[in-house]
N, C-alpha and C positions, 0 to 999 in steps of 0.2 A: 631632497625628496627621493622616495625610493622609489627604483621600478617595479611598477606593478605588470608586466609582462610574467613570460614562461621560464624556468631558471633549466642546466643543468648541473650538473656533477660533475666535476675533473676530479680524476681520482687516480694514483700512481701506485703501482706495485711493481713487481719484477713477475712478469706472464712473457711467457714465450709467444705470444704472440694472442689473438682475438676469441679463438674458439677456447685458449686456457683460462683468459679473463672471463670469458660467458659461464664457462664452467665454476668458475670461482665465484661469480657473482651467485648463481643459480645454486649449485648444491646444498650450502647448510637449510638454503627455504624447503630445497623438494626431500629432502632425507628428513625436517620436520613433519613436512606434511603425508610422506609414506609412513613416520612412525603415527601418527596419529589415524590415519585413514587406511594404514594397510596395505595400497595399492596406489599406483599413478600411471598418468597415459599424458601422451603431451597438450592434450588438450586440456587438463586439469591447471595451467599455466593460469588462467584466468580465475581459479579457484583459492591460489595461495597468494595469500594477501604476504606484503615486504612490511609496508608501513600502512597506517592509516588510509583508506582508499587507495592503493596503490596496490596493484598487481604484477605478478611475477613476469605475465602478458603486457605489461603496458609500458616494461621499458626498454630503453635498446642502447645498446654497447657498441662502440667505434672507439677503435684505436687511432687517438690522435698525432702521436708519438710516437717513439719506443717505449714500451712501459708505462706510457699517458693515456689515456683511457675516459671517453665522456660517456655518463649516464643520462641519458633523457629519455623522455615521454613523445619527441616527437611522431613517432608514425601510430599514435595513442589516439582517441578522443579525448584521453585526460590531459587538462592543462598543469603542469609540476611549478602550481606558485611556490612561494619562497616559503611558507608553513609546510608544504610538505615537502618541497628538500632537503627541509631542515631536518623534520623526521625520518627523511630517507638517509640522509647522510648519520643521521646519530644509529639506526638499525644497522648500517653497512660499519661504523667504528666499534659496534657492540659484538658482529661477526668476524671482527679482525679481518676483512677479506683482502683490506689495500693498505698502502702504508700512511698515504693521506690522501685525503677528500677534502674537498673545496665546492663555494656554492658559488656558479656565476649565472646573470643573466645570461638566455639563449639569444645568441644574435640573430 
């Protein structure tokens, strides 16, 4: 049986630390959405969509390791089922941002 609870993302690259993975995580969306719109402010966060329902606001980065790195939706109203991990993790391999991603249930 699969769980039907809230999933994150473990995801590995080589970041010197938390603010260079946010950064990585966040740039190729917001240099999208300024070519397309022009302009950004950080409240526009809730405005660029990552994946399907999923907002650039609705997720959060903690470094679990060195170089290990979970994405989730907890401090979100959105719950990250396993449909759109999936899609979040296929947009974050499509942006090259990590070297690998992984979908686990959130404990």
């Amino acid at each position: 049986m699969e769980f039907a609870g809230e999933y994150r993302l473990i995801c590995e690259g080589f970041y010197a630390g938390i603010n260079e993975a946010r950064h990585a995580l966040q740039d190729p969306f917001i240099e999208d959405f300024v070519e397309a719109t022009g302009k950004f402010r950080f409240h526009n966060l809730e405005d660029i969509r990552v994946a399907s329902g999923i907002s650039l606001a609705d997720l959060e980065i903690v470094e679990i390791d060195e170089g290990t790195f979970e994405i989730s939706c907890r401090n979100s109203p959105l719950i990250l089922k396993k449909h759109k991990a999936v899609k979040l993790a296929e947009t974050l391999r499509q942006q090259a941002i990590f070297d690998e991603i992984r979908i686990e249930p959130l404990d």
